[in-house]
C-alpha positions as CSV (number, residue, x, y, z in Angstrom):
1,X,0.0,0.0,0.0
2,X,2.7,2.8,0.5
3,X,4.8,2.0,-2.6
4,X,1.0,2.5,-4.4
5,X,0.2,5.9,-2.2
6,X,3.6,7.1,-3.0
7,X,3.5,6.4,-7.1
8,X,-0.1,7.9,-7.3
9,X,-0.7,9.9,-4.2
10,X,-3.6,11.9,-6.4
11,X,-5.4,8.3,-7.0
12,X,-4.9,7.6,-3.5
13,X,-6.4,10.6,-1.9
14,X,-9.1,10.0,-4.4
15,X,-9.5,6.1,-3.7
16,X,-9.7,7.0,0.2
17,X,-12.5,10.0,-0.2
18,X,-14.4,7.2,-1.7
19,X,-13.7,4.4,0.6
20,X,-14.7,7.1,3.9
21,X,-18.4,8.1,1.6
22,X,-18.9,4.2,1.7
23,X,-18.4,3.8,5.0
24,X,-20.3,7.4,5.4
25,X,-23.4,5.0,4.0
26,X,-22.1,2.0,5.7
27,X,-23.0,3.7,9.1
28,X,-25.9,5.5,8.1
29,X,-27.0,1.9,6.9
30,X,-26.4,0.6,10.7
31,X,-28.1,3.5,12.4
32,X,-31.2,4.2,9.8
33,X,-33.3,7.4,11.1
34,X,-36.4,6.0,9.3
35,X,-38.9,9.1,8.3
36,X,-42.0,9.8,9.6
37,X,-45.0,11.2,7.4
38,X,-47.7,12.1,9.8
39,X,-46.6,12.4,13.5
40,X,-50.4,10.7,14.3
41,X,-49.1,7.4,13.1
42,X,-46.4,7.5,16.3
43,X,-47.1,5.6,19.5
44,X,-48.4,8.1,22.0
45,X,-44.7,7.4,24.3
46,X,-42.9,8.7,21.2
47,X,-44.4,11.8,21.5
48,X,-43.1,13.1,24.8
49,X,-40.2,15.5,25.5
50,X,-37.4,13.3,25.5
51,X,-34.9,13.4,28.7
52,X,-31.6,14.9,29.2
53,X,-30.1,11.8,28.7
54,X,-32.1,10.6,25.9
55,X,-31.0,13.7,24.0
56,X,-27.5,12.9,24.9
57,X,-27.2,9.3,23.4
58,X,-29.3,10.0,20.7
59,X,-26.6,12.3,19.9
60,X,-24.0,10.2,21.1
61,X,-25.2,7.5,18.9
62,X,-26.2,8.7,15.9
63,X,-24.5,7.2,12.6
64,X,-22.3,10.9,12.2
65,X,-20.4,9.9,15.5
66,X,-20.1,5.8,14.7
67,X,-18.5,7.2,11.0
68,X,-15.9,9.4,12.7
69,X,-14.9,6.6,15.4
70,X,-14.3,4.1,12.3
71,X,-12.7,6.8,9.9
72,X,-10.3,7.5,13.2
73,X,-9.9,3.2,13.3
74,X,-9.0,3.6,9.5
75,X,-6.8,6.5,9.8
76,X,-5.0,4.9,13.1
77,X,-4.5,1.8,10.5
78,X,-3.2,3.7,7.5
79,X,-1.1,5.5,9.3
80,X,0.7,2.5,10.6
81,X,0.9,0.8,7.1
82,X,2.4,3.9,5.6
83,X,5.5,4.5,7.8
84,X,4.6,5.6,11.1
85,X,3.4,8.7,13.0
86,X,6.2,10.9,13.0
87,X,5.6,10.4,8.7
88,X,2.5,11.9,8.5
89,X,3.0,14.7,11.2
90,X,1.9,13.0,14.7
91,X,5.4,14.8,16.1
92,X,5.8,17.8,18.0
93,X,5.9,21.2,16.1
94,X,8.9,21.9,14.9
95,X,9.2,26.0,15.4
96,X,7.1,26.5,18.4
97,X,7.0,30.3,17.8
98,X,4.8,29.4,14.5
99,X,1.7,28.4,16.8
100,X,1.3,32.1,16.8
101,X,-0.2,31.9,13.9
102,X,-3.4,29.9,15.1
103,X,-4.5,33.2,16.4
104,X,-6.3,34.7,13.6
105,X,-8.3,31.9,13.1
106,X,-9.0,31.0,16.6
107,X,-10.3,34.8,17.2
108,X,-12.8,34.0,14.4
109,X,-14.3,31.0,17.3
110,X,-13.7,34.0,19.7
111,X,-16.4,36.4,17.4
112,X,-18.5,33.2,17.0
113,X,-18.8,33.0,20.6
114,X,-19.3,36.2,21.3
115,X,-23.2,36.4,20.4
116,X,-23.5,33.6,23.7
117,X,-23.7,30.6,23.3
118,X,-25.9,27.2,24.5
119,X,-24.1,24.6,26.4
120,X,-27.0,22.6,27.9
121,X,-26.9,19.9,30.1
122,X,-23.7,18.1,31.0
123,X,-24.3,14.7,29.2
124,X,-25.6,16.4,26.3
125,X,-22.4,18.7,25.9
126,X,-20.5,15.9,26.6
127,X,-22.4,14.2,24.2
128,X,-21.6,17.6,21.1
129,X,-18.2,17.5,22.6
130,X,-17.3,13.6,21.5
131,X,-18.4,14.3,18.3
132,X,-17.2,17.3,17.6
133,X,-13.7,16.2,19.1
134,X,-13.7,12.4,17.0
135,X,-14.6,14.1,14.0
136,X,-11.9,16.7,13.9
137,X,-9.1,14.5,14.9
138,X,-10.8,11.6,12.2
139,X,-10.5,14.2,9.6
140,X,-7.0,15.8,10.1
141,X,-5.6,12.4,10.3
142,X,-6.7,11.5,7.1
143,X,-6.2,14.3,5.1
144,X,-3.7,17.0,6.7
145,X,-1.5,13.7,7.6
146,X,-2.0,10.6,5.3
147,X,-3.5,12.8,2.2
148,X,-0.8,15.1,3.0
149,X,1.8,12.8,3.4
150,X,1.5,11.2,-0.3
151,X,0.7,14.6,-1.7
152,X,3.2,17.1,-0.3
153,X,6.0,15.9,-3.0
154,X,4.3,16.7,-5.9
155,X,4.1,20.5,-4.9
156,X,2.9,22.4,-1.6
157,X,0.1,24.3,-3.0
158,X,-1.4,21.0,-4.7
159,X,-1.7,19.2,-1.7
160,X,-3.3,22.4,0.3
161,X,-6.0,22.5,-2.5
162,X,-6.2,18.7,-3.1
163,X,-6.5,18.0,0.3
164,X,-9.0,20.5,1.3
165,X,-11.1,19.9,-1.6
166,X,-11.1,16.1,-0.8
167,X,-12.1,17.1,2.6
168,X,-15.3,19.0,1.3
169,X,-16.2,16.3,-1.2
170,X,-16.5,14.0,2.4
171,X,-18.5,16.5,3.9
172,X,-20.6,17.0,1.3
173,X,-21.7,13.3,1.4
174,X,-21.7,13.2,4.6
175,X,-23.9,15.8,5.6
176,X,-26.4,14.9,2.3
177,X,-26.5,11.2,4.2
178,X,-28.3,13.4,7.1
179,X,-29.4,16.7,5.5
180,X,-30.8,19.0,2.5
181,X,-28.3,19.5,0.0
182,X,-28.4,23.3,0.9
183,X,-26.7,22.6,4.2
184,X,-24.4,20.0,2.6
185,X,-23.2,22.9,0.2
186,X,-22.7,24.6,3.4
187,X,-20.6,22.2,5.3
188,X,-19.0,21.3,2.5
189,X,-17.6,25.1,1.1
190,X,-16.5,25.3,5.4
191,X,-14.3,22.2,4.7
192,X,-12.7,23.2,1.6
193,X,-12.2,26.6,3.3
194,X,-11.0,25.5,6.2
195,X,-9.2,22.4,4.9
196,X,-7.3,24.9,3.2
197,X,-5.9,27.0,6.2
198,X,-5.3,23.7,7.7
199,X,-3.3,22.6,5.5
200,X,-1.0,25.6,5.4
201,X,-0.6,25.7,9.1
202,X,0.5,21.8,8.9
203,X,3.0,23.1,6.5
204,X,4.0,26.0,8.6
205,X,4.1,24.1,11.6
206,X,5.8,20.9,10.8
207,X,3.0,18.9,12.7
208,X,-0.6,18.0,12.7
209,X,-1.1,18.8,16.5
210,X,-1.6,22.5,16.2
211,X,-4.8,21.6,13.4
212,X,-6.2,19.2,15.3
213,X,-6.4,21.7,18.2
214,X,-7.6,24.5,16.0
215,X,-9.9,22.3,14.0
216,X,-11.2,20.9,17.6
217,X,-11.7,24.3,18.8
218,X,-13.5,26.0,15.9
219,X,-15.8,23.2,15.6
220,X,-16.7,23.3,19.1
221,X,-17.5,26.6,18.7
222,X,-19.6,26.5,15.8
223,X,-21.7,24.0,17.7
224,X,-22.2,25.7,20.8
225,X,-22.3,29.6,19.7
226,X,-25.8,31.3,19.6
227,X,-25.3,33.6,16.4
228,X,-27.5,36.4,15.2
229,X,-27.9,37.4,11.5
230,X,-25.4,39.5,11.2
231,X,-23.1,37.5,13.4
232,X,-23.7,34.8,11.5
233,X,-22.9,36.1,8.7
234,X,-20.0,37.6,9.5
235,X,-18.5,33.7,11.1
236,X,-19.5,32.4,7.6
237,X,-17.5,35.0,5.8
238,X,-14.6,34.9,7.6
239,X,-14.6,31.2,7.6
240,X,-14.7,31.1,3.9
241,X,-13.5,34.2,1.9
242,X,-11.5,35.0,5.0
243,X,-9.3,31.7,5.1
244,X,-9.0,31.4,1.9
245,X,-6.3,34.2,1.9
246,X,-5.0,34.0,5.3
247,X,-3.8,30.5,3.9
248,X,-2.4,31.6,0.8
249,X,-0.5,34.1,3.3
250,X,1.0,31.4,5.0
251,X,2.0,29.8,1.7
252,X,3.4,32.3,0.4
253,X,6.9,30.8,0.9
254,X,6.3,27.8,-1.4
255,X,9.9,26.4,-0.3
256,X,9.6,22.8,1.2
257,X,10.9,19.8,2.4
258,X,9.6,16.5,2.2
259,X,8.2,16.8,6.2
260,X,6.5,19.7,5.5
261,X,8.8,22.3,6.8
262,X,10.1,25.1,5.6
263,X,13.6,25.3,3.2
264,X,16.2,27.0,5.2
């Protein structure tokens, strides 16, 4: 498998987006959400206000959390079979004076959060929390480290755009598995977005740590703020058209060796 990944790193990627839809519908397939056309058809117990706790493993359980547990299971596995951690960028960063550059985005989760935000009762945060935490680390693992492992010697700025456009393509499925396509368009022009400052600050950073904070501690903040309209808007913009060019900023210096850091 890594002699393969290595000779075609753009068939790879591409093989592994669709391996992680499939196993998007393999999940959704185990934990079916079955539709209901008239809410009179339900057993009168169905119709009362579900518990704290209910809430909490209906969240815990749904088939959005079992997909990220096995796409971590399958990143954990490639990641082994192609050389290790320290390969694809489970090592500590290697200029720690570069984390300074998390800031801009992270004071994006800071606006987001400035409207208020909902945090509910403990086992149902706990419950956003898992998710939000799994899916993050799931999703950096497999594309800001094995994607970007493969892709990175074929040129820097084709693996930030490969990588992050790969990244939306999942979402995109993903979210369609559960959602209109309107909100899949959403999550999935986030993704590329955000896949794309990701995948700059992997580069910048010489590790994956710093994006799997950052990724953990946007998300958790998109799923717990309380936004207005005009807050809103303003997260979405800066998540999107505002990223976009904050991680061409960090690329600008397209210099690069294999591991992702910077040319002396």
């Amino acid at each position: 498998m890594k002699n393969f990944a290595l000779r075609y790193p753009l068939l790879f990627s591409a093989l592994l987006t669709l391996a992680l839809l499939g196993l998007a519908f393999g999940s959704k397939a185990l934990r079916p959400m079955a539709p209901v056309s008239n809410v009179r058809d339900l057993p009168p117990g169905a119709l009362r206000q579900p518990t704290e706790v209910e809430r909490a493993l209906a969240v815990l359980l749904s088939f959005e959390n079992l997909f990220w547990v096995l796409a971590a299971v399958l990143a954990v596995v490639l990641v082994r079979s192609l050389g290790g951690w320290n390969e694809t960028g489970f090592n500590r960063p290697s200029r720690w004076r570069d984390l300074r550059l998390l800031l801009p985005p992270l004071l994006v989760g800071a606006l987001a959060l400035s409207g208020g935000f909902r945090l509910g009762s403990a086992p149902f945060l706990a419950a956003t929390l898992f998710g939000v935490l799994g899916a993050a680390f799931a999703e950096e693992a497999l594309y800001r480290g094995i994607a970007w492992h493969v892709l990175s010697p074929t040129g820097l700025l084709r693996a930030a755009v490969v990588t992050a456009l790969l990244s939306g393509v999942l979402r995109f499925g993903g979210t369609l598995l559960s959602g209109p396509w309107p909100e899949a368009t959403q999550a999935a022009v986030l993704a590329i977005c955000g896949g794309f400052t990701y995948a700059a600050l992997r580069w910048r950073t010489g590790s994956i740590w710093p994006v799997v904070l950052l990724h953990s501690v946007l998300g958790c903040a998109y799923a717990l703020y309380s936004p207005g309209a005009l807050l809103f808007l303003a997260v979405l913009l800066l998540s999107t058209f505002g990223f976009v060019p904050y991680g061409l900023f960090l690329l600008r210096k397209p210099q690069t060796r294999v591991d992702g850091d910077p040319a002396a």
